[in-house]
C-alpha positions as CSV (number, residue, x, y, z in Angstrom):
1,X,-4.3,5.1,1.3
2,X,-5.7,5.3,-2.3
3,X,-7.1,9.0,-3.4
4,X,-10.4,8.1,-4.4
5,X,-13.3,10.3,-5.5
6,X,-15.5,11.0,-2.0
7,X,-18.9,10.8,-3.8
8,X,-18.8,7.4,-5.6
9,X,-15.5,6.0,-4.3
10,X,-13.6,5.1,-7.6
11,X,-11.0,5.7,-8.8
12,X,-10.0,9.8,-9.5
13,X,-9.8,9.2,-13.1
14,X,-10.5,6.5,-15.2
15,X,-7.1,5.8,-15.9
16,X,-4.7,6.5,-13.4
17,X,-4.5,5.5,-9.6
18,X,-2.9,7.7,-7.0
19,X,-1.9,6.7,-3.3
20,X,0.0,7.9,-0.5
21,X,2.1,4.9,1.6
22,X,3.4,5.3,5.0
23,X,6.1,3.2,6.6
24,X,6.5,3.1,10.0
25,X,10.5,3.5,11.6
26,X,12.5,0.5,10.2
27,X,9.4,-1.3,8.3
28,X,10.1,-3.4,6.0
29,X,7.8,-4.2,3.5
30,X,7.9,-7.6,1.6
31,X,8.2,-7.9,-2.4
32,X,5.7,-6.9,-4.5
33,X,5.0,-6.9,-8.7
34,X,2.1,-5.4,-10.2
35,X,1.4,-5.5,-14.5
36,X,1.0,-1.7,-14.0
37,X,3.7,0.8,-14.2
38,X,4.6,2.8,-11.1
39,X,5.9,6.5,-10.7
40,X,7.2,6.7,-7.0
41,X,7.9,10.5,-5.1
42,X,9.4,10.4,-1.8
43,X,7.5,13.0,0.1
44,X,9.0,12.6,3.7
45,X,11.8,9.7,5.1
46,X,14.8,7.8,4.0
47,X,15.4,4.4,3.0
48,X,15.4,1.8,0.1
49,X,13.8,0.4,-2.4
50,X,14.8,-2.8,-4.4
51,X,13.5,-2.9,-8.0
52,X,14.1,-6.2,-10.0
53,X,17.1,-7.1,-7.4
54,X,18.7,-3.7,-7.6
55,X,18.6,-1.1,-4.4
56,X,18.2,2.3,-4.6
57,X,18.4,4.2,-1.7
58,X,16.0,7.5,-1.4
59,X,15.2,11.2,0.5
60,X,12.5,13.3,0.2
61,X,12.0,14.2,-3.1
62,X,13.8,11.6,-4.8
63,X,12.2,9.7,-8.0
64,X,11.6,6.1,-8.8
65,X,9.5,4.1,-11.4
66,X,9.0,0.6,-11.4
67,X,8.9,-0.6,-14.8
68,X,5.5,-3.3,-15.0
69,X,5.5,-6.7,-13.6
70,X,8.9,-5.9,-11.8
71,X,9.3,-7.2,-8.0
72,X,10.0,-4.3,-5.7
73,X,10.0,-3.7,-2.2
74,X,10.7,-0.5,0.6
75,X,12.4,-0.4,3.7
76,X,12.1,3.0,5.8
77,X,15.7,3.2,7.5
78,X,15.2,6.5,9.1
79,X,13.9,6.9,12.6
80,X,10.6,8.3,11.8
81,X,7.6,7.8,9.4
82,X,8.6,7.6,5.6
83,X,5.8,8.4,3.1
84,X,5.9,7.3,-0.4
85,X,3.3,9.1,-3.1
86,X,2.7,6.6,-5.9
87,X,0.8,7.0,-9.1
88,X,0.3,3.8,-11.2
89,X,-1.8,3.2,-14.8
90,X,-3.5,0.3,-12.9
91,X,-6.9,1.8,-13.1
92,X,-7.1,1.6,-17.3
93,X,-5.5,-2.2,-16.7
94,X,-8.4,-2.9,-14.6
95,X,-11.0,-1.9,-16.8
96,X,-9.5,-4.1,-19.5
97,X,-8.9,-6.8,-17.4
98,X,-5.0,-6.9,-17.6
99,X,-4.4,-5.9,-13.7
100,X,-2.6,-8.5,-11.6
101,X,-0.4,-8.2,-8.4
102,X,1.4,-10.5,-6.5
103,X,3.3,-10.6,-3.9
104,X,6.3,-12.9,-2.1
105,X,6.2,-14.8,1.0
106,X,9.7,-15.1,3.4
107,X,9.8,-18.3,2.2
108,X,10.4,-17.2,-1.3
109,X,6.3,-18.7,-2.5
110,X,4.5,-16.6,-4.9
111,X,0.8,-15.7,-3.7
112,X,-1.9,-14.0,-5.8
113,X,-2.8,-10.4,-4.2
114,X,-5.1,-9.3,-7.4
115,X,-5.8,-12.0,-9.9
């Protein structure tokens, strides 16, 4: 869910996205790399993330950033809902045309999500 402003629907501030990502019990997500940078809180759940092939596992509370254009994915281990609060620069990337995600299939292929 991306925090948007309710009266023209972009972005909060000019330079900054915020979102809020819930994974169900046992989701796993697949990998993912963005050219932003991305700060990470856990606000509810426990599990793990891999950034650039490392895992880190994470509670409430617990810190992560994702250096830019670094695959990454999160796997909710606990037996409820995890939620993950994320705040990226991709907003200031947009407007200066530098924003691109991808993300990986199973199979290992490399698909454009944002080009």
């Amino acid at each position: 869910m991306q925090f948007v402003n309710p009266i023209t629907g972009a972005a909060v501030f000019p330079t900054m996205n915020y979102s809020a990502q819930l994974l169900r019990s046992g989701e796993e997500l697949r990998l993912k790399r963005e050219t932003c940078g991305t700060f990470i809180v856990v606000m509810d759940g426990t599990g793990y993330s891999e950034i650039g092939g490392e895992r880190f596992d994470w509670a409430p509370n617990d810190i992560m950033v994702v250096p830019p254009f670094t695959w990454r994915k999160h796997v909710n281990t606990s037996g409820s809902d995890a939620v993950l609060y994320t705040v990226t620069d991709a907003e200031v990337l947009k407007h200066i045309g530098q924003y691109r995600a991808q993300g990986k299939l199973p199979d290992g292929t490399v698909e454009q999500i944002v080009a």
